[in-house]
C-alpha positions in Angstrom: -0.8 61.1 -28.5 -1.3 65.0 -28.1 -3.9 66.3 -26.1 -7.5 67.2 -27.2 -10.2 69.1 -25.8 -13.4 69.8 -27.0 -14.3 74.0 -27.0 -17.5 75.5 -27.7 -17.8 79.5 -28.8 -14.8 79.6 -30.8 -14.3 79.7 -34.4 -13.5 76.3 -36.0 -10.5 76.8 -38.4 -11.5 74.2 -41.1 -8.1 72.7 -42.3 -7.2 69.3 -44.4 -6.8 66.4 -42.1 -3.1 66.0 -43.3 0.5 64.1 -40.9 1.5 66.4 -38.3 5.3 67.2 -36.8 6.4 68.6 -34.2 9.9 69.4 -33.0 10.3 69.1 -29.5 13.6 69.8 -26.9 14.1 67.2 -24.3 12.4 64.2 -23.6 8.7 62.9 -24.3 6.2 60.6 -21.9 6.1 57.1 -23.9 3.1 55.5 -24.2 2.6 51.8 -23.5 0.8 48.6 -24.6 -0.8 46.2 -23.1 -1.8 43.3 -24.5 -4.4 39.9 -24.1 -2.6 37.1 -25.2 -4.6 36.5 -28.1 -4.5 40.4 -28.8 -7.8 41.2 -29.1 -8.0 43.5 -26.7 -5.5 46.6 -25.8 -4.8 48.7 -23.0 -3.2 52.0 -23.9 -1.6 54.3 -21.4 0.8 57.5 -21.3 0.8 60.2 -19.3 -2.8 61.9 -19.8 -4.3 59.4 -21.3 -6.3 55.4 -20.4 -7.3 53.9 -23.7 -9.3 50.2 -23.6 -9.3 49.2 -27.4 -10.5 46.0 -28.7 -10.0 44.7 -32.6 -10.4 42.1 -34.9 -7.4 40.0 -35.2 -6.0 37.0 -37.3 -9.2 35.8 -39.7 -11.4 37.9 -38.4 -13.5 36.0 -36.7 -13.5 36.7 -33.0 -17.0 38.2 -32.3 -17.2 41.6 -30.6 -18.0 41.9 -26.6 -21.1 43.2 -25.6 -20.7 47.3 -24.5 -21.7 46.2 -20.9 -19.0 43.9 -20.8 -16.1 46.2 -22.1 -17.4 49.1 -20.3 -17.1 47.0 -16.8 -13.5 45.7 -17.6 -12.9 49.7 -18.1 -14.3 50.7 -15.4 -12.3 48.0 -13.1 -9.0 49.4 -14.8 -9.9 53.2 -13.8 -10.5 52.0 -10.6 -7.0 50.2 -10.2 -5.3 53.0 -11.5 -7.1 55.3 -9.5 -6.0 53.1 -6.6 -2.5 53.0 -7.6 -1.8 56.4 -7.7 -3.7 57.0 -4.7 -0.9 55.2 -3.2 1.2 57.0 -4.3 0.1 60.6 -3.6 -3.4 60.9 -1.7 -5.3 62.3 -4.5 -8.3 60.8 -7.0 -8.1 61.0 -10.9 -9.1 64.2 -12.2 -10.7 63.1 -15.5 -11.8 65.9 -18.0 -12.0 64.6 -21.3 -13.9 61.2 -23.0 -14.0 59.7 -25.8 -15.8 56.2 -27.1 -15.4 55.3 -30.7 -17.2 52.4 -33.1 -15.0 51.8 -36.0 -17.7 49.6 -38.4 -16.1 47.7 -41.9 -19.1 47.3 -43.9 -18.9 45.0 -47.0 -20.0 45.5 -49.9 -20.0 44.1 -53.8 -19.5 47.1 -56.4 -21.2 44.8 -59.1 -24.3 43.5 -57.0 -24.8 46.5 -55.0 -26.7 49.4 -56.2 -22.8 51.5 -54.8 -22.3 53.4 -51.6 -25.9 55.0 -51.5 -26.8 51.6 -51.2 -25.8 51.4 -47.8 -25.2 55.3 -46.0 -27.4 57.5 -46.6 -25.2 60.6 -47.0 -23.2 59.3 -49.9 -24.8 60.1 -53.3 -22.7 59.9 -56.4 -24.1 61.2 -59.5 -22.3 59.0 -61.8 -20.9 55.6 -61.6 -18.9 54.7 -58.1 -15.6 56.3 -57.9 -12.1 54.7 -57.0 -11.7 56.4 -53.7 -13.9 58.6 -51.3 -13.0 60.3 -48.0 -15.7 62.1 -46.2 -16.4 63.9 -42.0 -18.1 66.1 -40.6 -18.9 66.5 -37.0 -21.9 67.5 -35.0 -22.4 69.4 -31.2 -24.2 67.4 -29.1 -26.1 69.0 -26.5 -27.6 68.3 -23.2 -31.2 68.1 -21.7 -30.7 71.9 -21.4 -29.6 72.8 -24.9 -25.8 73.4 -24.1 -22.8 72.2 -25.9 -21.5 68.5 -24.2 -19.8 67.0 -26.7 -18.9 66.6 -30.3 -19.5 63.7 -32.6 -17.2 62.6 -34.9 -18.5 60.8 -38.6 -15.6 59.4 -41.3 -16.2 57.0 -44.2 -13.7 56.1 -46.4 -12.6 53.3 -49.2 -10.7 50.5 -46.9 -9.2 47.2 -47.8 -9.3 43.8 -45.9 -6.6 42.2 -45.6 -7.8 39.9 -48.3 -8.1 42.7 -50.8 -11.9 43.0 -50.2 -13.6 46.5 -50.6 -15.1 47.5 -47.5 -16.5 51.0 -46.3 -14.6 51.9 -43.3 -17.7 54.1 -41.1 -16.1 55.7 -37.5 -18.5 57.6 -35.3 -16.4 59.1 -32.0 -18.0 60.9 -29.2 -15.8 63.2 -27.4 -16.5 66.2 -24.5 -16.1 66.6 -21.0 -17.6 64.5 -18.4 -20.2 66.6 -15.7 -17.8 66.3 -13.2 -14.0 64.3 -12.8 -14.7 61.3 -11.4 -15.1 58.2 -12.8 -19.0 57.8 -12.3 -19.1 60.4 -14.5 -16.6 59.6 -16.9 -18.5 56.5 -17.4 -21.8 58.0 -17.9 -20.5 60.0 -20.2 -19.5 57.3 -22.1 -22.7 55.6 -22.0 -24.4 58.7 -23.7 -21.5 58.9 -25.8 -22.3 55.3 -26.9 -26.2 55.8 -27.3 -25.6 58.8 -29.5 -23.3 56.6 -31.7 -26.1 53.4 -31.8 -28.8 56.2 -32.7 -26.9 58.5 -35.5 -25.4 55.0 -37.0 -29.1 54.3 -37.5 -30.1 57.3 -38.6 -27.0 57.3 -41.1 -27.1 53.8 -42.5 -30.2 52.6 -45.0 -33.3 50.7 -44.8 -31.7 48.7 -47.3 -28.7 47.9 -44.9 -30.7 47.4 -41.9 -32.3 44.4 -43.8 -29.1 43.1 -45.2 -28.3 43.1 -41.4 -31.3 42.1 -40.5 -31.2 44.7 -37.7 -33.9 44.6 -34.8 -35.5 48.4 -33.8 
């Protein structure tokens, strides 16, 4: 995965999200997986880069870990790879980017539901639902002090179960720099990160979801 960093002051160039290529000379870092046995749950590394994923898998029905949980386990693997390198070369991670994603499939019925409006609140077709959609747009987030932190990250798009199922595939991703490069603050980025996602994933869904859901304020 390439790198990614989050600026502030200069000008966005607004492009297609199309496949990129690169051609390189010599050799590239691999990155590795790491697998639970039952696959639920990933651990991703390369060079620059510690990613803890989990995902649905087989039928579908393994229930998603609480965010205290995952961000512990996370927090224990920083920790051992902090110590690990340490060995290695007396020196602590220097972390300066984050990122926390929630990838939602929301399920839906085009003949009971009244279509996508029905359930996010930023989708508003004139006429009759169409085939397809793909839609982003991100948003600065900003601290107590009013300056740039972060970025959030919004896509919906038509998906597909695996048993041919409509769903509405909604991803909201923090990303920014941490206050400083440890991993305190790595992980209290995150936890912002996540509490901007809970809130704007409210905010962005509709009242008629949130009973469907039977969500709890």
């Amino acid at each position: 995965m390439p790198p990614a960093f989050e600026t502030f002051g200069l000008p966005h160039q607004h492009s297609p999200m199309l496949p990129q290529f690169s051609l390189r000379t010599g050799g590239t870092h691999d990155r590795f997986w790491f697998l639970r046995p039952d696959g639920d749950e990933l651990i991703q590394f390369q060079q620059d880069r510690l990613m803890h994923n989990w995902r649905k898998v087989g039928d579908g029905s393994n229930g998603y870990p609480r965010y205290e949980s995952m961000i512990g386990e996370f927090k224990n693997e920083l920790t051992e790879l902090q110590s690990y390198m340490n060995s290695l070369v007396p020196q602590a991670l220097s972390i300066n980017q984050c990122e926390i994603s929630y990838i939602n499939h929301i399920r839906f019925d085009r003949e009971d539901d009244n279509g996508f409006s029905a359930w996010l609140r930023f989708l508003n077709f004139s006429k009759d639902s169409p085939d397809d959609f793909v839609m982003n747009f991100r948003e600065v987030i900003k601290d107590s002090s009013a300056r740039p932190m972060g970025r959030l990250y919004v896509e919906a798009a038509l998906g597909y179960l695996p048993s041919g199922n409509e769903i509405i595939a909604l991803s909201l991703t923090v990303k920014g720099a941490p206050l400083g490069t440890d991993i305190e603050s790595a992980l209290e980025f995150l936890s912002n990160g996540r509490e901007v996602i809970v809130q704007r994933f409210a905010e962005l869904t509709t009242d008629q979801a949130h009973k469907k859901w039977e969500r709890v304020n």
